[in-house]
C-alpha positions as CSV (number, residue, x, y, z in Angstrom):
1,X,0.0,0.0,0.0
2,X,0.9,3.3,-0.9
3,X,1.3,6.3,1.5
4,X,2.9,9.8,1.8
5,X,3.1,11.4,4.8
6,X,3.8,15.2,5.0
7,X,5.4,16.8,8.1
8,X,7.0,20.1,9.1
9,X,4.5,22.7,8.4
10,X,3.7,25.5,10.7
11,X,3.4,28.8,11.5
12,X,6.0,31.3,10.5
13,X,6.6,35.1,10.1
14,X,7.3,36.7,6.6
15,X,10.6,36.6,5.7
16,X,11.4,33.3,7.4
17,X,12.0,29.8,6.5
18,X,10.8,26.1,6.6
19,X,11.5,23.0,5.2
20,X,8.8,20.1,4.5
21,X,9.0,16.8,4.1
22,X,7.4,14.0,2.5
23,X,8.2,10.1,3.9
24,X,6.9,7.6,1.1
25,X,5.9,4.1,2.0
26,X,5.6,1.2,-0.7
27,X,7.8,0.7,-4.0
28,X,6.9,3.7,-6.0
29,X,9.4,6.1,-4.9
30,X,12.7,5.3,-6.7
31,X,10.6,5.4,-10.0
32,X,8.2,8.1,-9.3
33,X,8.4,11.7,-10.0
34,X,7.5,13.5,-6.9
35,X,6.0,16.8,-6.5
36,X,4.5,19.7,-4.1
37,X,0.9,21.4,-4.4
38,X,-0.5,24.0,-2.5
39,X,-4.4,24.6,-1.9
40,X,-5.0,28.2,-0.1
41,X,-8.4,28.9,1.0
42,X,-10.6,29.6,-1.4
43,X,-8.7,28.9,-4.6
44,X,-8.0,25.9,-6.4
45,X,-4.9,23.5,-6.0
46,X,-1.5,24.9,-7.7
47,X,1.7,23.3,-9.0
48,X,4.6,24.3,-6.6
49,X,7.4,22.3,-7.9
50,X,8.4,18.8,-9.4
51,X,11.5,16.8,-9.2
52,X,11.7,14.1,-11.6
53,X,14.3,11.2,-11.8
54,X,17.3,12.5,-13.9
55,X,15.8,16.0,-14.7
56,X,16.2,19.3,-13.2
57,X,13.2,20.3,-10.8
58,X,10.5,22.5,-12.0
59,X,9.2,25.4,-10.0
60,X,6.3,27.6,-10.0
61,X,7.2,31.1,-11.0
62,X,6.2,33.0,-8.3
63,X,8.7,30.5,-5.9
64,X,11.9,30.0,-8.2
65,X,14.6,31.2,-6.4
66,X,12.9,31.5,-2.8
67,X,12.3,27.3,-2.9
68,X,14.1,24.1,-3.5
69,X,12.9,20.4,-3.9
70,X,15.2,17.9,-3.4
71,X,14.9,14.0,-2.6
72,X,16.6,11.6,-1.0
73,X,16.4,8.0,-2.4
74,X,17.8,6.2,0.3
75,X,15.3,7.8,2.4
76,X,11.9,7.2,0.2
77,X,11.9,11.1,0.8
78,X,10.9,14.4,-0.9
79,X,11.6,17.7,0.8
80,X,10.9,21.1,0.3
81,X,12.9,23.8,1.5
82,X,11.0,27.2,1.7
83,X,12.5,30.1,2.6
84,X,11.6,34.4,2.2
85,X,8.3,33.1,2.6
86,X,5.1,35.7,2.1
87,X,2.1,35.4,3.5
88,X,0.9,34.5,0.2
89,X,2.4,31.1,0.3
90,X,-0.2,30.5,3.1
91,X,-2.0,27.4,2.2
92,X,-1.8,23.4,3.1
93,X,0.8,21.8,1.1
94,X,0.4,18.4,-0.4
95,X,2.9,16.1,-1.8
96,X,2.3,14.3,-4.8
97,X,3.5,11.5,-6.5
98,X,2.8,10.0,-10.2
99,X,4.3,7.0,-11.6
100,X,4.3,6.6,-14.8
101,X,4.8,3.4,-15.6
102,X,0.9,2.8,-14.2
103,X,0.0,6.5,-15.0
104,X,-1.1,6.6,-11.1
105,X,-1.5,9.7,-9.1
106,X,-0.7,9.6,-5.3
107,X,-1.6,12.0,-2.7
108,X,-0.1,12.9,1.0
109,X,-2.7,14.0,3.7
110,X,-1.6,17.9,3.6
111,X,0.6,19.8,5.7
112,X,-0.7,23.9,6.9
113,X,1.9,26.2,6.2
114,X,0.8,29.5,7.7
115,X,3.2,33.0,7.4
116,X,2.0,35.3,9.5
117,X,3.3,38.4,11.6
């Protein structure tokens, strides 16, 4: 059975940093690319950023160069390191895997991320 577990959200002041972090159980991590959305109240769900096997990462615009996504093989684990965060990146953060040997999507529980003076 598949399952990813998100952890490492919380609340933080503008300006600051956090890193997240997504623990995959089951086979599908080594072969799956992994990914981060973000769902803010209100709006729909939005890409964040993607990190494929043996291609560079892909961000959203508006967080190039204020995040990174990285992953750790040995670990079955995706992170994402935020930092200069705005209290626009205010939203619960899911990680998301897709395999595509199966063309299966995978979702983690969500994680709250709130910036916040």
């Amino acid at each position: 059975q598949v399952q990813l577990v998100e952890s490492g959200g919380g609340l933080v002041q503008p300006g600051g940093s956090l890193r997240l972090s997504c623990a995959v159980s089951g086979s599908i991590f080594s072969t799956s690319a992994m990914g981060w959305f973000r769902q803010a109240p209100g709006k729909e769900r939005e890409f964040v950023a993607q990190i494929s096997i043996g291609s560079s990462p892909n961000y959203k615009d508006s967080v190039k160069d204020r995040f990174t996504i990285s992953r750790d093989n040995a670990k079955n684990t995706v992170y994402l390191q935020m930092s200069s965060l705005k209290v626009e990146d205010t939203a619960v953060y899911y990680c998301h895997a897709f395999l595509p040997t199966s063309q299966r999507h995978y979702w983690g529980q969500g994680t709250q991320v709130t910036v916040s003076s």
